[in-house]
C-alpha positions in Angstrom: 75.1 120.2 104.0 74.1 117.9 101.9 72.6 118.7 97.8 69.0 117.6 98.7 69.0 119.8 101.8 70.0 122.6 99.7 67.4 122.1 97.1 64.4 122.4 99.5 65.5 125.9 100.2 64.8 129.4 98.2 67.2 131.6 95.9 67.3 134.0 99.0 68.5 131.1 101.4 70.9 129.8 99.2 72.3 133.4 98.5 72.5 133.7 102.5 74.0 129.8 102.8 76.4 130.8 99.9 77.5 134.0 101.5 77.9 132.0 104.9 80.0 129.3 103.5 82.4 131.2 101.7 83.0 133.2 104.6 83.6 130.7 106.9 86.0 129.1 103.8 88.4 132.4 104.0 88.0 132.4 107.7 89.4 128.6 107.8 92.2 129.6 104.5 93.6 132.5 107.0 94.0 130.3 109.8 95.7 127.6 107.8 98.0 130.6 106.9 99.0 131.6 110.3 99.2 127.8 111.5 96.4 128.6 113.5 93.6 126.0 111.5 94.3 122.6 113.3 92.0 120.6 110.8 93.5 121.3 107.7 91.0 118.4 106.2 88.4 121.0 106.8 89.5 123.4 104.0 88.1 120.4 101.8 85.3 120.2 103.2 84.7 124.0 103.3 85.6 124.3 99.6 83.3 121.3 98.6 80.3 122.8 100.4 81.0 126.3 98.7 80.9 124.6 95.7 77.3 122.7 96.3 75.4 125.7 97.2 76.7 127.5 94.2 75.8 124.6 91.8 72.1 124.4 93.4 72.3 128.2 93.4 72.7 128.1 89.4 70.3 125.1 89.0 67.6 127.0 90.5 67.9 130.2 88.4 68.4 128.7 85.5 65.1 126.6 86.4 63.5 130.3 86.9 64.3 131.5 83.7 
């Protein structure tokens, strides 16, 4: 998802979108563990989109404050 998506939407979104991503980020870690994760490339990407919700997630509360 790209940053400008992710601006557009509320704290309560991004909290949700946050939650979502860094669950399907362990889901993905586990089944590179047990050889199970066949894109391993994906674990990147995963990690990368964890990180530009939570950067957009502190942008907007520290714009609330």
């Amino acid at each position: 998802m790209k940053a400008r998506e992710l601006r557009e939407l509320e704290i309560e979104e991004l909290v949700q979108k946050a939650r979502e991503a860094r669950s399907e980020f362990f889901n993905a870690k586990v089944k590179h563990a047990t050889g199970q994760l066949e894109d391993t490339a994906k674990l990147k990407l995963l990690r990368r989109d964890v990180a530009r919700v939570e950067s957009v997630l502190t942008e907007k509360r520290e714009a609330a404050k």
